[in-house]
N, C-alpha and C positions, 0 to 999 in steps of 0.2 A: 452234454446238454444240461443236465441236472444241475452241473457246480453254474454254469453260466447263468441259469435262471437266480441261481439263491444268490450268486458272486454281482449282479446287473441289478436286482431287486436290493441288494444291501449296499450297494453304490449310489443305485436313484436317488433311495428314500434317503439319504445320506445328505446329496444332492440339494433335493427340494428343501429339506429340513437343514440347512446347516448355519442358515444365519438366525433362524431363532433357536434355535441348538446352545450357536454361540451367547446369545443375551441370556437364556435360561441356565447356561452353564455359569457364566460373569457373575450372575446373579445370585444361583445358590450356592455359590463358593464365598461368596459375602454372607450369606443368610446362613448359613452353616457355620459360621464364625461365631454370630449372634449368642448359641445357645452356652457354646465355648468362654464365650466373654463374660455370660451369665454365671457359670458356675465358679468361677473365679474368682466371686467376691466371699465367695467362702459361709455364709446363709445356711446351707444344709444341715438338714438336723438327721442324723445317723440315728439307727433303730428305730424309725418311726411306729413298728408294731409292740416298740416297748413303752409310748406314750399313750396312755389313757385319756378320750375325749376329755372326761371331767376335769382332768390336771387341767390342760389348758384352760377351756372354760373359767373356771377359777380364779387361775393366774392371771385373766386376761380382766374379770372383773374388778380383782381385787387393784388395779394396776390405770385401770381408764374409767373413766364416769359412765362412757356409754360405749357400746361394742355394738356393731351392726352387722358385721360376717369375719366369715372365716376363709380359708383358701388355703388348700396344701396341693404345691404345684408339683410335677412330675421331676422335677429337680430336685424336689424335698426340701423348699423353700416354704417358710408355714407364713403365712402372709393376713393379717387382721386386717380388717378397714375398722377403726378406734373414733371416737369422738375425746379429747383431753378433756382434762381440766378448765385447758384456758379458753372449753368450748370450738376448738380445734377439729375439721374433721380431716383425719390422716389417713393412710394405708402405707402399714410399715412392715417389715420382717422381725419376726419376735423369736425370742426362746421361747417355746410350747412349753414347758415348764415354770420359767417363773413370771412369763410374758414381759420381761424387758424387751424391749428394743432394741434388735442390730443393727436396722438401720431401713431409709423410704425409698417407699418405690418412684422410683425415677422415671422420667417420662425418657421418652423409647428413641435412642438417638437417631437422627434424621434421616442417617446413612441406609441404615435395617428397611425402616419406612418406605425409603424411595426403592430401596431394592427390592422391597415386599410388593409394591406396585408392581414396578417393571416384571419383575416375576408371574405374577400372578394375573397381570392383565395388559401387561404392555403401556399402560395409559389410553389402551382403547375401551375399558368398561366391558360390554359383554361381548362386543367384537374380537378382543383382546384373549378374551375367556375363552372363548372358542377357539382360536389360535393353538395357547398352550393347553389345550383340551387334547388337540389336533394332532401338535408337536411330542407331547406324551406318550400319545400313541403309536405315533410313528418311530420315535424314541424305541419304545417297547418293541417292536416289528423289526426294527435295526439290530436290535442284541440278539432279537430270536435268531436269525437270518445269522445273524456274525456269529454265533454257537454252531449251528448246523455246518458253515465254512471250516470254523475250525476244528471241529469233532472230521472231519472230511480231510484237512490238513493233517494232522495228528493221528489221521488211520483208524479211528472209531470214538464214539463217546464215553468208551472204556478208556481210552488213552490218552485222555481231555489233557491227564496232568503228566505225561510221559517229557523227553528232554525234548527241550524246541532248538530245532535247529539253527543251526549260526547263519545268521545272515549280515543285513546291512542295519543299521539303527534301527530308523523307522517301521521296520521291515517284523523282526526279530520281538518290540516290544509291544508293539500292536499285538501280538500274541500274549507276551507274556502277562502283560494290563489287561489283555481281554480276559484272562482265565480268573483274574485276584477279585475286577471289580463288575463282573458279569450279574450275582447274586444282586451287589448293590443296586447299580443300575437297572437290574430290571423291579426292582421295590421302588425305585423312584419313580420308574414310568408307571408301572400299573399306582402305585397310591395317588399319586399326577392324576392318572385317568380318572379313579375314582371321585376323588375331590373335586375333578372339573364337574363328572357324573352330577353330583349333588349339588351344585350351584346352581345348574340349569336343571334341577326337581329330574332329575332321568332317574331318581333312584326311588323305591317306594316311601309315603309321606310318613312320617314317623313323630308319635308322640307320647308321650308319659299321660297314661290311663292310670288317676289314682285310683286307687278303691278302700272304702273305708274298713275299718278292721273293728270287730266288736271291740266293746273295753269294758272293764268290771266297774261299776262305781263304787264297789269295796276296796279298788285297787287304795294300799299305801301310797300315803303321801311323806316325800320327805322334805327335811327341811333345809338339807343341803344336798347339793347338786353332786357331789362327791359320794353320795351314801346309794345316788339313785342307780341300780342292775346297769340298765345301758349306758349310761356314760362311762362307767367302771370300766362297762367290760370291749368296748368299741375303743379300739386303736388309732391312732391320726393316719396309720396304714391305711386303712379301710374308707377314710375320710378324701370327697375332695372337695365340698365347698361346706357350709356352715351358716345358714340364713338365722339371726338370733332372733328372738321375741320381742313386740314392738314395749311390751311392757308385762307387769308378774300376774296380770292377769288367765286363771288357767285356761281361757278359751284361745290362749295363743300361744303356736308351737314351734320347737325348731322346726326345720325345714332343711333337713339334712342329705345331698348330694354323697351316697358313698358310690363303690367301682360298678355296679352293674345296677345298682336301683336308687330312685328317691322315697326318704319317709320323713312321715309330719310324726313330730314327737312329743309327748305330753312334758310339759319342765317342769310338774310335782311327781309325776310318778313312774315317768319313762317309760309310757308305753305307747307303742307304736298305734301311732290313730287310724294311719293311711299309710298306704305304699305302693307303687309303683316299680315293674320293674322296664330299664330300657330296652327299647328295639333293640335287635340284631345290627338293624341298619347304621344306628347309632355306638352303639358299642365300635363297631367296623369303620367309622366316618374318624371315630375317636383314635384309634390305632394307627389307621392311615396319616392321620395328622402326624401323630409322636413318631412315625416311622420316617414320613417326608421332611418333617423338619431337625429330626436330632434330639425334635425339643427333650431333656431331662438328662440326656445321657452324655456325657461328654467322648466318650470312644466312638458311638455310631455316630454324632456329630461331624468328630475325625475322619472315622470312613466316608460318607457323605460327603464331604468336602473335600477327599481325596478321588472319589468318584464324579462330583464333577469337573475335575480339574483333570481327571483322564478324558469326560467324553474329550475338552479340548483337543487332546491328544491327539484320541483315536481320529479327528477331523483330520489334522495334521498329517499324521502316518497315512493316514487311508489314501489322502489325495497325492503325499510323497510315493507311494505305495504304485498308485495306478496312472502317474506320469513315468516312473520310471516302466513301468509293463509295455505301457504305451510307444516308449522311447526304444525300449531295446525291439519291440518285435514288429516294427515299422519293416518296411519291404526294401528292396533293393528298386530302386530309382528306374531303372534302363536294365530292366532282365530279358535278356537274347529270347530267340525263339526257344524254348523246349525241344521240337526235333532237332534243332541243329546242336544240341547240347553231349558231351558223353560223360561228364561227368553232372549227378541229380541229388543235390543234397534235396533232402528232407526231414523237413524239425516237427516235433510235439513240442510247445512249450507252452506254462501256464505261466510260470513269474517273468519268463525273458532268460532266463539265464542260459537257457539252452540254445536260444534263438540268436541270441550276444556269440557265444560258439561257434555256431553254426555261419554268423557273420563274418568271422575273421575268417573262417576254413575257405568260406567263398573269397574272400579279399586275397586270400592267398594263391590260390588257385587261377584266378582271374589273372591276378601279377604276376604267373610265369608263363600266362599265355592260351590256357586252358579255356575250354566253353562251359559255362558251368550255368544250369540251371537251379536257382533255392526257392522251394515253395510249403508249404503245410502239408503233412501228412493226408490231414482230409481231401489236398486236391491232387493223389497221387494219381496217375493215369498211364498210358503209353507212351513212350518215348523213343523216336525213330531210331535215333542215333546212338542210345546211351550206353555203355559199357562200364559204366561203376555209380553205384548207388549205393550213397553214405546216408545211414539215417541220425539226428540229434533225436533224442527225445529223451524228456523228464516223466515222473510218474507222480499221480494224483491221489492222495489219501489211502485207502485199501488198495492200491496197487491198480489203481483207473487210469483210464488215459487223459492227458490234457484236451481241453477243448477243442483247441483243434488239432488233433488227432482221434478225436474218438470216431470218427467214419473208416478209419485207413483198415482194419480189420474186414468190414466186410466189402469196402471198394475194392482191396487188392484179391480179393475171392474171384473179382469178374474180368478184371483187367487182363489180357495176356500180351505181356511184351514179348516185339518181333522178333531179338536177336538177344540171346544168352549175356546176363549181366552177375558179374562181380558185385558180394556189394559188405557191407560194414552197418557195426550199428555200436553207438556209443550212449550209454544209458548214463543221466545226470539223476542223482538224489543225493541220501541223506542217511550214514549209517545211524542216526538215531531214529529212524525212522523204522517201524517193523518189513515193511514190501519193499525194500530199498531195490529202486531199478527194478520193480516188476515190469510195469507194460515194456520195458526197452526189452528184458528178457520174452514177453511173447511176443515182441514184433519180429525181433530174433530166430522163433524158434519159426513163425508163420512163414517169412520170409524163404528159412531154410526149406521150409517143407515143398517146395515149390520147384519142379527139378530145371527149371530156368536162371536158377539163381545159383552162384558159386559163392558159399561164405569166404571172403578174403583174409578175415583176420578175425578172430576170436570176439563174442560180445567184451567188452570194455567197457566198467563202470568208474564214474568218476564220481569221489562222495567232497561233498561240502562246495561245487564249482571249484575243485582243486586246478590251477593254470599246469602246475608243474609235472601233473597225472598228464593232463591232456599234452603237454608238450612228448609226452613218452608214447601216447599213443600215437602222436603224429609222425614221430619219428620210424616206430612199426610201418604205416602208412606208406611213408614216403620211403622204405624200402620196396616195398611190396610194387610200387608205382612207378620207381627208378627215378626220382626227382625230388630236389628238395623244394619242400613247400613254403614260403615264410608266412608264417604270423604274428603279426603286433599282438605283443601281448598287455593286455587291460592296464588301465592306469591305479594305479594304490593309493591309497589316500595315508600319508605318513604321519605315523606312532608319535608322538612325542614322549621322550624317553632322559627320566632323570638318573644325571648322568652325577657318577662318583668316582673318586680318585682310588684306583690300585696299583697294588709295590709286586713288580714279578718279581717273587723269589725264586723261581727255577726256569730253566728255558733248557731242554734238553738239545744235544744234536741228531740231525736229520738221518734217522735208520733208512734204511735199504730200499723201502718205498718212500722216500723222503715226506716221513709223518715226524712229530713233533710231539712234547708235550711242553703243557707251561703251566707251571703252579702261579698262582696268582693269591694276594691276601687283601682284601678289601681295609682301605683307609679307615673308614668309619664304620659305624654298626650299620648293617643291612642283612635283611630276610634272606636266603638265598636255597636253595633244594636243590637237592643231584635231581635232574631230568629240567631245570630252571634255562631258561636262554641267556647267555651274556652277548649282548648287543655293544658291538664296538663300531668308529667309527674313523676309518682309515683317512692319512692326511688332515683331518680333522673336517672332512664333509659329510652332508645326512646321509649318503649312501649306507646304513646301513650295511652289518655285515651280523647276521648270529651262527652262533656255537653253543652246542650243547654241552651242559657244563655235568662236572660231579664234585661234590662236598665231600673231601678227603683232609682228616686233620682240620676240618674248621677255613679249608682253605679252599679256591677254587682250582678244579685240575679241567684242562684244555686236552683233548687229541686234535691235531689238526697237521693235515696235507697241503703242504709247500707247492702248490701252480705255480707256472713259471711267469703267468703274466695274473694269479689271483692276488687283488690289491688286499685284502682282508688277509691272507696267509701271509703275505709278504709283509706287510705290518707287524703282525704278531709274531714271526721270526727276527724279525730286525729289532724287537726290543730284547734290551740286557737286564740281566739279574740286577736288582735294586732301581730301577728305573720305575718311572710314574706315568701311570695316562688315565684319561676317562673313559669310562664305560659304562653303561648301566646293565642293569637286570631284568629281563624280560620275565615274568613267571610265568609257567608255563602248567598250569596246575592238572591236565588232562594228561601230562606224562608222569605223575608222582606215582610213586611207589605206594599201596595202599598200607596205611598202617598195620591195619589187622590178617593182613594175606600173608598166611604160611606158606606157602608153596608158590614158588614165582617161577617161571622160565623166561632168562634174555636171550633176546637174538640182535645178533647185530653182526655188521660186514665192516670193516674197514676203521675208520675214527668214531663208528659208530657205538663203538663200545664205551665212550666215555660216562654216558652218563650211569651206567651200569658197574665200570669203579665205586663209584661212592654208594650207589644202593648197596653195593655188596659189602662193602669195608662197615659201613653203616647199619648195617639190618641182620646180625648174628644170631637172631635167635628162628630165620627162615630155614625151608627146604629152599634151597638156589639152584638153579641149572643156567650156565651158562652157556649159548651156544653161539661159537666166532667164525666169524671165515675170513683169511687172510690172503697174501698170494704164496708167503713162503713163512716158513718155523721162523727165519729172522725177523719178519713182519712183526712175531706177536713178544719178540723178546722188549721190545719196548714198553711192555707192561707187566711183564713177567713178574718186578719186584713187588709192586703193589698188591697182585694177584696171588703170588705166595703168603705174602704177609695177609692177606684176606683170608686167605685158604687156609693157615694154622691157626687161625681164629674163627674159623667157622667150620666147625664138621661136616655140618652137610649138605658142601660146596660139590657140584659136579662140573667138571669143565671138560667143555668138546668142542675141539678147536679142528680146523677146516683150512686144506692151502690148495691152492686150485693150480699153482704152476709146481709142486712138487709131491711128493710120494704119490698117495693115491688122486691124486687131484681131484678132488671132492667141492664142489661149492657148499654154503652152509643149507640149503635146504635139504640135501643128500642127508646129514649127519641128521637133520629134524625127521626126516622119513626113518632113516635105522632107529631110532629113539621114541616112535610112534607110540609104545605101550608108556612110556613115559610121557609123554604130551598130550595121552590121551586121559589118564591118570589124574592130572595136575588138571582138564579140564573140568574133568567129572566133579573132583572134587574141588570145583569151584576154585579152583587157584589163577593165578595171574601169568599172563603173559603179555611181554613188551617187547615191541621189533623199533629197532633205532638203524637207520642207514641211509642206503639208498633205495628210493621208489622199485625201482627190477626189483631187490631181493626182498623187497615186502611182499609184492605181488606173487613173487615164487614162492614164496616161505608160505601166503595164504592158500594159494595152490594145494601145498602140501598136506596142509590143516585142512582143507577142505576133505581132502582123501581119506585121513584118516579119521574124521566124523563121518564117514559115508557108513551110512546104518546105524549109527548111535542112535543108543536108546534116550540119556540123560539130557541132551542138547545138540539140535541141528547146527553144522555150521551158519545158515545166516541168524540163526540164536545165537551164538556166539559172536560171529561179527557186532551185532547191537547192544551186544551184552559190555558190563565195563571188565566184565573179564581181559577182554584185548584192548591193549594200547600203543597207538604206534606215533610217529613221531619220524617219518621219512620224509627224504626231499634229492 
């Protein structure tokens, strides 16, 4: 209920506000330029606390017949208004030292101007004012709102900046913009707010209260302006405007604007007549200004005008964001009765993805015949007929439940179904997430507690909306069920992939499990890392096909198993030594080997060992444990050369190899259990480990690990799961 109210209230105000959102964004992505375009004429005068009021003055006397102010702008632009010679009155930019001229102030290009309108009042005058008075505010009310969502995505406000999960575009950088340009944006809205404040007198009335200040009439008189204390000692720093005397008569004085006060100043003896210091209010009106517009700084400029070029953005994303939500968790058209149903999906889902799942599992289901009702967690109830109840559900920030599922906890408290039900529960997250799959785990355990209910098949977490996880669990299912299920599996949106020409120098012959290898040498220079993907593509269509490669000798090395109808194996076996194709390189940077990790453990089953070649051949100065599983001792003779030669060049290389149809037939998670004080070892102490294979023996292999962190002190396995300690890279 809680995310709905902040997720509904940062949509509305999104909503109402988005077409002057858009003109205020238009706007000060142009105004933001302004200050940018200023400082590039190059004017500024560096060290401004190292010029003495007097210099100038001086300079600027000795230089023009008549001088009537001064101006030193927040850019450190020092700017005179001069009367010439030729009886000229100008305002120009000077050297505060010897008051030449760099050059006049130009009147203000028309572009700035009209965008200064449109910004600031739409063209409706104080109608206008009040709009982006309005919009500011709501502005402001939007980012709060959009923090508190993503502090709630990200599992707390401690983990604002933890990894953001992979999603879809617009999806993924809504997050990541949200977190960069949050500070900015919210200084634009409240200074916005403010600034409108003070247009319309909402703030209190403020004025400069001079008050006169005794003076000596023994005070010294000098006879240049250079000799007098306060010109001396008063920096152009401290200066921001410069009112000069109408003439040398002493009853007239400057009238000097420095950063927090104005004072009236004697021009024989420099002493302070009057002075004034500014409101708060003013001071504050004054900041907001220079903060809102950039003016003086060309960096916060830059951010400002990359922050309004996000709000756009975040419009963009938000509404890409909440048609796809909208699209995936739309209902099923023509849903049968409920009692006549025996099979009862039930989804949690906040983004769709779970509800997208849960889609197809019914489409499938439905297509062989099956009564299948799919509804929301929250409208779980009794079911006459039901005999298997599969739940989907995602988890929300600290481990909450989605919207609509957060009732299913205490509705299923009261519910009692008539007749004994089977049932399954498939939890969707995020291993970078800390509560990865929590609520799926207590709906899980709620469910089990229930003695109505017969767990069918182990909870099952699927991390990133992996299709090929859940093809595996379906497959579990449709044992369990006696039938095969089909599901269309989601459509991909394809890579484009720059492709280069390579020369196989090796193509070995087909061992025992008809596996392969093929050294490969790239044509040209390219980037390429053992644990990197090479993406080939067969007959020369996009079908895509990758392989995980390793970097041996500078060169690429392939494992790969010969299927009798796989069009990607049968491709890359059918090429000969010295032959040419294209392919390119996928990088693959979440499976690199870390540079600095001492202590590594691979695991891998089958051709999954390749990428594990070249880390090893490569990385001599690690502890390595390798752990293989193959079907027989001839299996692994196909790498034996590489692995010796790796092994006499690295001492301390452990290798524990695993054959399942011979000697003790052991799969490799067996060997990861006997080797537990070692695995456990290499976590503690922060070392790496990487599983490359097939999806089953990740899942077993985690299994495993799970076991043997059971009572660790240093790190729980789902610490370790989230951790970059583990990397995997199955399919």
């Amino acid at each position: 209920m809680t995310i709905s109210i902040w997720r509904y209230s940062h949509l509305t105000l999104a909503l109402i506000s988005s077409l002057f959102l858009v003109v205020a964004s238009v706007t000060g992505i142009i105004l933001a330029v302004e200050p940018i375009s200023h400082q590039t004429k190059g004017y500024a005068v560096a060290d401004l606390d190292q010029v003495p009021l007097a210099t100038t003055i001086t300079a600027l006397k000795d230089s023009y017949d008549e001088v009537l102010g001064l101006e030193v702008e927040s850019s450190g632009f020092v700017k005179a208004s001069v009367l010439t010679m030729e009886m000229e009155t100008l305002d120009v930019y000077i050297d505060p030292f010897t008051g030449e001229q760099l050059g006049e102030v130009e009147e203000r290009p028309y572009v700035y101007t009209f965008a200064t309108n449109v910004h600031r009042s739409l063209f409706l005058k104080s109608i206008g004012r009040f709009f982006v008075g309005l919009i500011s505010l709501l502005l402001l009310i939007i980012a709060v709102t959009g923090l508190v969502l993503l502090a709630k995505r990200q599992g707390g406000f401690l983990k604002l900046f933890t990894k953001v999960q992979k999603d879809y575009f617009e999806s993924r950088y809504h997050v990541v913009l949200s977190r960069w340009f949050f500070i900015p944006i919210i200084i634009l809205a409240f200074t916005g707010v403010y600034l409108s404040a003070e247009k319309f007198n909402l703030l209190p009335k403020t004025t400069v209260d001079q008050v006169e200040v005794p003076v000596s009439n023994s005070a010294q008189k000098y006879e240049n302006i250079a000799d007098i204390p306060f010109f001396k000692e008063t920096t152009l720093a401290e200066i921001r405007q410069v009112e000069f005397p109408f003439s040398d008569d002493p009853e007239e004085y400057y009238l000097i604007a420095l950063q927090d006060k104005e004072v009236e100043v004697h021009q024989q003896t420099g002493e302070i007549v009057s002075k004034g210091d500014y409101p708060f209010v003013t001071l504050a009106s004054r900041l907001s200004l220079v903060l809102h517009t950039g003016e003086g700084n060309v960096i916060w400029s830059v951010i400002l005008l990359l922050a309004s070029a996000s709000i756009l953005f975040f419009m963009y994303s938000g509404f890409v964001m909440t048609l796809k939500r909208r699209k995936k968790a739309k209902g099923v058209s023509q849903m049968p009765d409920k009692d006549e149903c025996e099979y009862i999906i039930l989804v949690g889902s906040e983004s769709g993805t779970a509800f997208d799942f849960a889609q197809r599992f019914y489409n499938g289901l439905t297509q062989v015949g099956k009564k299948v009702y799919l509804t929301e967690l929250n409208k779980y109830s009794a079911y006459a007929k039901a005999k298997n109840i599969i739940v989907f559900t995602s988890t929300y920030g600290e481990g909450e439940p989605p919207t609509n599922a957060r009732k299913f906890p205490r509705i299923f408290s009261t519910v009692v179904q008539p007749n004994a039900i089977a049932y399954s529960v498939v939890g969707f997250g995020s291993l970078d997430y800390p509560d990865y799959c929590k609520y799926a785990i207590d709906v899980d355990e709620q469910i089990n507690a229930d003695n109505k209910f017969e767990r069918q098949l182990p909870l099952f977490k699927i991390n990133q909306a992996d299709f090929e996880s859940f093809e595996l669990w379906l497959i579990q299912f449709s044992n369990k069920v006696g039938f095969t299920i089909p599901v269309e599996r989601p459509l991909i949106h394809k890579k484009k992939y720059k492709k280069v020409d390579f020369e196989v120098v090796e193509r070995t012959d087909l061992n025992v499990d008809d596996t392969f290898l093929l050294r490969l040498r790239p044509v040209s220079k390219i980037d390429f890392t053992s644990g990197d993907l090479l993406a080939i593509f067969p007959n020369n269509d996009e079908m895509v096909r990758q392989y995980s490669i390793a970097r041996v000798d500078n060169h690429i090395l392939l494992s790969i198993k010969k299927h009798e109808l796989g069009r990607g194996s049968n491709f890359l076996y059918g090429l000969e030594t010295g032959q040419f194709f294209k392919a390119a390189i996928d990088v693959n940077p979440h499976f690199h080997l870390p540079k600095n990790a001492k202590n590594s453990i691979f695991i891998s089953n089958g051709t999954g060992i390749a990428p594990f070649l070249g880390m090893i051949s490569e990385n001599t100065a690690q502890n390595t444990t390798l752990f293989w599983g193959g079907r027989t001792r001839a299996s692994q003779s196909l790498y034996d050369d590489i692995l010796q030669k790796s092994k006499s060049g690295l001492k301390n290389l452990n290798l524990f190899a695993t054959y399942s149809r011979e000697g003790q037939r052991q799969y490799i998670q067996d060997a990861v259990l006997e080797q537990k004080e070692l695995v456990l070892q290499t976590i503690n102490e922060k070392g790496t480990i990487m599983l490359c294979g097939s999806l089953a023996m990740q899942h077993d292999v985690l299994d495993v690990i799970e076991k043997i962190l059971e009572g660790n002190q240093q790190i729980t396995f789902e610490a370790f799961e989230q951790s970059d300690q583990l990397k995997t890279d199955c399919y």
